[in-house]
matplotlib code that plots the C-alpha trace (Angstrom):
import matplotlib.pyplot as plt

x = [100.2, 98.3, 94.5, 93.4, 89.1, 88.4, 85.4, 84.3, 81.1, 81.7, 78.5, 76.4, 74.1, 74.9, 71.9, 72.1, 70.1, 70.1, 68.3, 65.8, 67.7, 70.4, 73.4, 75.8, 79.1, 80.6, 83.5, 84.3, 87.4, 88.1, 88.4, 85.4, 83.3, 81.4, 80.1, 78.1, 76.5, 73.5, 72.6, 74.6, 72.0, 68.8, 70.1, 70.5, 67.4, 65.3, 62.5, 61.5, 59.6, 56.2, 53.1, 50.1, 49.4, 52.8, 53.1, 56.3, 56.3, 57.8, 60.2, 58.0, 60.5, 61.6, 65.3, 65.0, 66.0, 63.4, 66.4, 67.4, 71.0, 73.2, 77.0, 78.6, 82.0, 84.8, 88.2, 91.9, 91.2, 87.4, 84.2, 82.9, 79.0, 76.3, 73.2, 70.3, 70.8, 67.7, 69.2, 72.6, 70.5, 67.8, 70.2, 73.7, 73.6, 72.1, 75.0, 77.2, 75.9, 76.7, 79.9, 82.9, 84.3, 87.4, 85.7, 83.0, 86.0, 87.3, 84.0, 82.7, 79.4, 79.6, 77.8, 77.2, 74.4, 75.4, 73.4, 73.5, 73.7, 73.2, 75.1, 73.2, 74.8, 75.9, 79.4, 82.9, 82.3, 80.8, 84.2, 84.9, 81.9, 82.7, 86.5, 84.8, 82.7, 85.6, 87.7, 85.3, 84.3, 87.9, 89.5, 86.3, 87.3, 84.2, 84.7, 83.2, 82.6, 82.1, 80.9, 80.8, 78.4, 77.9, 75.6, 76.1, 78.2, 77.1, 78.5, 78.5, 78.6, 77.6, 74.2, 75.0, 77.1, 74.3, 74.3, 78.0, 78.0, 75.3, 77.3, 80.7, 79.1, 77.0, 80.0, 81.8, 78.4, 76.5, 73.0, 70.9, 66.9, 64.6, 62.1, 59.0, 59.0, 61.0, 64.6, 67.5, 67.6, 68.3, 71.4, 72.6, 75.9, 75.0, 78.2, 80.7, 83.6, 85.7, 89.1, 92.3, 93.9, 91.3, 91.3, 90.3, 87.6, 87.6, 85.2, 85.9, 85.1, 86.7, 86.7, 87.9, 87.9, 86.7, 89.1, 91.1, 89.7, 92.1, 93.9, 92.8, 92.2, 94.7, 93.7, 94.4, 94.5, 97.9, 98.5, 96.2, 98.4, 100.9, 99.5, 98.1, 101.4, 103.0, 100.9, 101.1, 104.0, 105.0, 102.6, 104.3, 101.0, 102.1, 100.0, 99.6, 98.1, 97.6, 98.1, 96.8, 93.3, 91.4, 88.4, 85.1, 82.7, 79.0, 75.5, 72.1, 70.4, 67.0, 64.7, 62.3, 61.3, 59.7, 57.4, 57.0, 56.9, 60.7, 62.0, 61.2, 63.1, 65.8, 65.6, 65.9, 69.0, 71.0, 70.6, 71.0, 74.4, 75.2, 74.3, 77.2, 79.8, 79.2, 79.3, 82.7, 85.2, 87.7, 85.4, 86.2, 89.1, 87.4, 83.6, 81.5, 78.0, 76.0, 71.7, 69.3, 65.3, 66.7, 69.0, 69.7, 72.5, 76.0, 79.1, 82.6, 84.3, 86.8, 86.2, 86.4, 83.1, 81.0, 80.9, 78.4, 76.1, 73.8, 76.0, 78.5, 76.3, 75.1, 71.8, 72.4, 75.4, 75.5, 79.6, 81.1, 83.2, 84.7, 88.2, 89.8, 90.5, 93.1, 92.7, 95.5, 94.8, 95.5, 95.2, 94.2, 94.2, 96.5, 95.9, 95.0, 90.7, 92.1, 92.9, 90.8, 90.8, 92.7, 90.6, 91.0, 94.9, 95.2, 93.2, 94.5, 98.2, 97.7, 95.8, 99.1, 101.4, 99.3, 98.8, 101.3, 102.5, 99.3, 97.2, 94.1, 92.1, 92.7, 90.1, 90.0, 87.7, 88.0, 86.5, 86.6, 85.5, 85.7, 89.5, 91.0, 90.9, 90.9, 92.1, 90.9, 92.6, 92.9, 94.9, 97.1, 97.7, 99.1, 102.4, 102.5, 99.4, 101.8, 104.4, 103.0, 101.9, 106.0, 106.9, 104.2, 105.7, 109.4, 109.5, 111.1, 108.3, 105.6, 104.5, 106.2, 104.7]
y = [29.7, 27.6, 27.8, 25.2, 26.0, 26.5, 26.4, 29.4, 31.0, 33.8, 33.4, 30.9, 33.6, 35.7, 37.3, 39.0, 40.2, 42.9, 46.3, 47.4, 50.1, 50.9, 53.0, 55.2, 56.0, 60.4, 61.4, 65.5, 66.8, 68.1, 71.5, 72.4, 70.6, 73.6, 74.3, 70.7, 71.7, 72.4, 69.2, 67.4, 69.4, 68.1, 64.9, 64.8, 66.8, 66.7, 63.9, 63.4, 60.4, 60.8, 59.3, 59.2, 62.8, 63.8, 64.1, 63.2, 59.6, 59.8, 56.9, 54.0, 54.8, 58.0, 58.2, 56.0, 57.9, 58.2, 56.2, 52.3, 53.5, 56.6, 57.4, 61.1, 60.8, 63.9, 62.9, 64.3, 63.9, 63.8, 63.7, 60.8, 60.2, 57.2, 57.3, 56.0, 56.9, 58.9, 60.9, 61.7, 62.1, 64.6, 66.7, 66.5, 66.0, 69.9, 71.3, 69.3, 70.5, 74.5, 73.7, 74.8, 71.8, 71.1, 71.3, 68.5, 66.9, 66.5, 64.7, 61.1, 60.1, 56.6, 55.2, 51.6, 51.2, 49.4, 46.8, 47.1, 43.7, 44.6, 42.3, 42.4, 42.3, 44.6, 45.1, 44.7, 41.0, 41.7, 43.0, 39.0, 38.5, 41.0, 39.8, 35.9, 36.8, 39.1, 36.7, 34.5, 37.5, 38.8, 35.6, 35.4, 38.4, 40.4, 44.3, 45.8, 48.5, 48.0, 50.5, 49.7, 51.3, 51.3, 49.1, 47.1, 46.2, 46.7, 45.8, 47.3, 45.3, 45.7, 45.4, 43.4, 41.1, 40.1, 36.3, 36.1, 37.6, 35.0, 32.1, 33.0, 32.7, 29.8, 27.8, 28.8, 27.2, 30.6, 29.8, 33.3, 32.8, 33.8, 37.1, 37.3, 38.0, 34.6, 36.8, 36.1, 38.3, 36.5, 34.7, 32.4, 29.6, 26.6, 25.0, 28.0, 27.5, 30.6, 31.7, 32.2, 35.2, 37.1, 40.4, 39.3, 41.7, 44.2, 45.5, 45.9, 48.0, 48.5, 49.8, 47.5, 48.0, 45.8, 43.2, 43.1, 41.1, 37.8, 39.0, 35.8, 36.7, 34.9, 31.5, 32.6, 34.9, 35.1, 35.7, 37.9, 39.4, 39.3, 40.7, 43.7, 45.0, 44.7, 46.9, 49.4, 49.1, 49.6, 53.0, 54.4, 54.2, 53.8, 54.5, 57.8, 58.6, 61.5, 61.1, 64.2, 63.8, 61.9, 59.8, 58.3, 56.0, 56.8, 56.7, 58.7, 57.2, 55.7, 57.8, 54.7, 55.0, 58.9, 60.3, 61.0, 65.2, 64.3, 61.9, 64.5, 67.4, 65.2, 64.1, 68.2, 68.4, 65.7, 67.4, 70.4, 69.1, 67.0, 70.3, 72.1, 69.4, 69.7, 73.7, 74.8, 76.5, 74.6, 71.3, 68.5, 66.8, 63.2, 62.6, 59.6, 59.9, 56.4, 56.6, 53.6, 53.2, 50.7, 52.4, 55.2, 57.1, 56.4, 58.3, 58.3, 61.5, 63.3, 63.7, 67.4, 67.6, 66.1, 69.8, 71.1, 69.0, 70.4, 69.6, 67.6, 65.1, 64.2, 61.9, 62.0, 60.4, 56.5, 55.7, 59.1, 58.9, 55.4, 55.2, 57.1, 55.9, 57.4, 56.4, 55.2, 56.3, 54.7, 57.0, 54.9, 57.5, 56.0, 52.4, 51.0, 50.1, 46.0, 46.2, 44.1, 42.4, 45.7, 45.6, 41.5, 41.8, 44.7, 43.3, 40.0, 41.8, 43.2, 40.3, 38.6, 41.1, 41.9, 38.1, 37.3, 40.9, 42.3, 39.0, 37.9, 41.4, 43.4, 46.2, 48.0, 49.4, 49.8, 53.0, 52.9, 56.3, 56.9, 57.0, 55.8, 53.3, 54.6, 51.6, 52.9, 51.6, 52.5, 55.4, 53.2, 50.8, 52.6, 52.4, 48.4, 48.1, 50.8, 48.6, 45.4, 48.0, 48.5, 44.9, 43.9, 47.0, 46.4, 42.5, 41.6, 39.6, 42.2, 40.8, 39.2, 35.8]
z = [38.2, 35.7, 34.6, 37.1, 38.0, 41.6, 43.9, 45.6, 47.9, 46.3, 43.8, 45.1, 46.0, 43.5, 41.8, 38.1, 35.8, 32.7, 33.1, 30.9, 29.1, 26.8, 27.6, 25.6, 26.7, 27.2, 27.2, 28.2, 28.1, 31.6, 29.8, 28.7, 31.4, 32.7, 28.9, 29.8, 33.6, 32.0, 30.9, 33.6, 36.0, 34.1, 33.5, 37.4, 38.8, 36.1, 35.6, 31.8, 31.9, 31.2, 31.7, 28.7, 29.8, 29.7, 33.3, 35.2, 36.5, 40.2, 41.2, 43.2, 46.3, 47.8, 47.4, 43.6, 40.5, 37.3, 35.2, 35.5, 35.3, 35.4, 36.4, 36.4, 37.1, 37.0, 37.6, 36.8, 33.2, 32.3, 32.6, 31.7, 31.7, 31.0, 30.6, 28.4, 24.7, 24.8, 27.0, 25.3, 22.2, 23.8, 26.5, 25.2, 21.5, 21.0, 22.9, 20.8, 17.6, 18.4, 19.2, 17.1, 15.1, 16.9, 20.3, 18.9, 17.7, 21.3, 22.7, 21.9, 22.6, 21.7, 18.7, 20.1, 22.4, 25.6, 28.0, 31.6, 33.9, 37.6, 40.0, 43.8, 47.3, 49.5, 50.8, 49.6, 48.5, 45.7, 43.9, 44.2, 41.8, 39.5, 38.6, 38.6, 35.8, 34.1, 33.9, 31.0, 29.6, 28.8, 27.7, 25.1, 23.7, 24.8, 25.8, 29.1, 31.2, 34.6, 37.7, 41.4, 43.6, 47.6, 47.1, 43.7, 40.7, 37.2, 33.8, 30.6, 27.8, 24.0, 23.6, 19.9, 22.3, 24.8, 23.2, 23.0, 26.9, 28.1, 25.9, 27.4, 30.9, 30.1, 29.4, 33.0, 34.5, 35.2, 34.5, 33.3, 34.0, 31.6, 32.6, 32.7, 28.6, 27.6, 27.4, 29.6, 32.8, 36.2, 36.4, 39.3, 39.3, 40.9, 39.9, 40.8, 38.5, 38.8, 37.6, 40.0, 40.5, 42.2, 44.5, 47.9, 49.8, 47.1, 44.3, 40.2, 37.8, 34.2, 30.8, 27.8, 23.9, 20.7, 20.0, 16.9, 14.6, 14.0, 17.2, 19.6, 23.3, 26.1, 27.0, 30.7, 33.4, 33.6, 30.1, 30.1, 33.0, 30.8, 27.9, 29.9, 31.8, 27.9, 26.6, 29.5, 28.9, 25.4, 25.9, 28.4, 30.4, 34.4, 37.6, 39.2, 42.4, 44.5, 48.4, 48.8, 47.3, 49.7, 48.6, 50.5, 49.3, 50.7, 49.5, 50.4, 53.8, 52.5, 54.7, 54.8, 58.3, 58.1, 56.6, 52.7, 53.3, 55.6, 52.7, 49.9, 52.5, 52.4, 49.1, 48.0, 50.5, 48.7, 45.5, 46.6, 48.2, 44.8, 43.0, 45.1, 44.0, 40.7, 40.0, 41.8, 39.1, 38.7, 38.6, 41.8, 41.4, 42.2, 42.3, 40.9, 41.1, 40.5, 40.3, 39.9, 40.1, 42.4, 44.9, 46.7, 45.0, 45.4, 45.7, 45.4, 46.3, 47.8, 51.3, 51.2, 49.2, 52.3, 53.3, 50.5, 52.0, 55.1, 58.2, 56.3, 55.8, 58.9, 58.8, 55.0, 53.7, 54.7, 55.2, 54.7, 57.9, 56.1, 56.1, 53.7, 49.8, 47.3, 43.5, 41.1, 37.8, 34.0, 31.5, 28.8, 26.1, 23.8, 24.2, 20.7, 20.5, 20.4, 24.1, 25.6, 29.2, 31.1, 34.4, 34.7, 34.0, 36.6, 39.1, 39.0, 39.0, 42.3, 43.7, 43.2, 44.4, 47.4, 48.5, 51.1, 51.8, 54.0, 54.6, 53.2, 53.2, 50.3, 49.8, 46.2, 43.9, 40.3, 38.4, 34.8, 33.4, 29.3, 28.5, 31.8, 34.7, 38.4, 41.2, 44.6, 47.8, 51.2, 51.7, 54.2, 51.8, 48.9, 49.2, 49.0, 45.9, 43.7, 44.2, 43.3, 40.1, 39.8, 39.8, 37.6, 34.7, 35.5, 35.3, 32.1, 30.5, 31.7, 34.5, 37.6, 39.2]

ax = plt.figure().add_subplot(projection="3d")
ax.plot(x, y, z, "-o")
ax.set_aspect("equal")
plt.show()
């Protein structure tokens, strides 16, 4: 497989743009998670954006958050949080500082400030668009963090590497429109030119490190295959999943067609519900919480968790009775900060090993929290993505084509 550029629909009607905030990346250990519920709590139900008067500002919608961005995800290994760097400053910072010193030790709140592009559409095509614009973004070297929502893809790069992001695209064709203020914000792709080795049907999300300076990135995709399943490799890091622990992506039903006293009910039930999923001792195995002023929220969780919400979240939850996900999970701990490109490699790895074996519809989903990199599949087809994950680590060269 060579670096040949093909066409594809899958961008045309793309539509991109940054958010007006800046992120900073939380890591928890899974340990001492419940010493963090208090801010967790207010940075989920509490608004602290203020008008002149220093009076809460309400979303414009029912159902929007008071924030342009904000993930909470607890998994096997973390809690992993962003959020605007007020907020990390103002709610979690104070808790740090009357920590112990090895507990403080044991967190990271990250010190570079992150920008936030939001990629629109609904459905599963949009993980399409999200490895299409990985794909110049890893082989220019650039790191990223990327979340899927329901409804939604988003990407995380460094604010300081905004230019560098919008030249890297530039030169695959994408196009970014300037905003209303002269800056770059919309982008579109009139001319398409996308990257092979692609998952079909299926959405992306990833977490990448600085590269190494002097250490060039691959000049393609499948060296940057190859280059990914080598380092897994050579750090003992393999896939693990959990048959057991079964997942369901949902969102909050927009309650757009009642009144605003029946939204606002149901607003209080969902966080109620969300409330209930967070507080349990021990913590949820799997849940991903995703809130925009744009969106309703988004969830990823195990399925078992629709029962803290008021009659299992009926008339609530939009796709809970979806068919049933499990995540494989990279600890990616001990990978060295030059790893770059992870999520593209991956992806593209099981876009390979998949083609051919159950047709043209792959679904999967990509969580990146802090320190590790969830792949979420359809529980039925498990079996056959772990082992295109085997034959990509036990190939001699890293990677089998």
């Amino acid at each position: 497989m060579g670096s040949a550029i093909i066409e594809s629909e899958t961008l045309l009607n793309a539509h991109l743009s940054f958010l007006d905030t800046r992120v900073a990346l939380i890591h928890i250990p899974l340990g001492i998670y419940q010493l963090f519920l208090q801010p967790i709590l207010s940075l989920l139900l509490h608004n602290d954006v203020l008008d002149n008067d220093g009076r809460p500002i309400p979303p414009d919608r029912p159902w929007m958050f008071w924030h342009p961005f904000v993930n909470i995800s607890i998994t096997n290994n973390e809690c992993s949080i962003v959020c605007p760097r007020r907020q990390a400053e103002d709610i979690f910072e104070p808790l740090l500082e009357k920590l112990p010193a090895l507990l403080r030790k044991s967190i990271s709140i990250s010190r570079e400030d992150y920008s936030v592009i939001v990629i629109g559409g609904e459905g599963l095509e949009a993980g399409k668009r999200v490895l299409d614009l990985t794909s110049p973004l890893a082989l220019a070297g650039i790191s990223i963090f990327f979340i899927t929502s329901y409804y939604s893809d988003y990407i995380l790069v460094p604010f300081s590497a905004r230019s560098t992001v919008i030249s890297a695209l530039e030169d695959r064709g994408f196009v970014f429109e300037a905003d209303a203020d002269g800056d770059a914000g919309h982008m579109t792709n009139p001319s398409s030119p996308l990257l092979p080795s692609r998952p079909r049907n299926g959405s992306t999300s990833s977490f990448d490190f600085p590269s190494l300076a002097g250490t060039p990135p691959p000049a393609t995709v499948p060296e940057l295959q190859t280059k990914t399943f080598k380092l897994l490799t050579r750090h003992g890091i393999t896939p693990l999943a959990d048959p057991l622990i079964e997942l369901v992506t949902c969102a909050a039903v927009k309650a757009s067609t009642v009144s605003t006293s029946a939204s606002n009910f149901s607003e209080g039930k969902l966080q109620l519900g969300l409330t209930r999923c967070l507080t349990p001792t021990p913590p949820p195995k799997f849940l991903s919480i995703t809130l925009t002023d744009s969106e309703s929220a988004s969830l990823t969780l195990e399925k078992s968790l629709t029962s803290h919400f008021c009659n299992d979240g009926e008339d609530l939850l939009l796709g809970k009775d979806g068919p049933e996900q499990v995540a494989i999970t990279l600890d990616l701990t001990d990978l060295p900060l030059e790893s770059t490109g992870i999520v593209c490699g991956v992806a593209s790895r099981l876009s390979d090993g998949m083609r051919g074996r159950i047709g043209e519809v792959f679904n999967m989903s990509y969580l990146s929290t802090a320190r590790a990199g969830h792949v979420i599949v359809y529980a039925d087809e498990l079996e056959v993505v772990m082992g295109a994950f085997r034959g990509g680590e036990m190939n001699g060269n890293g990677i089998g084509h």
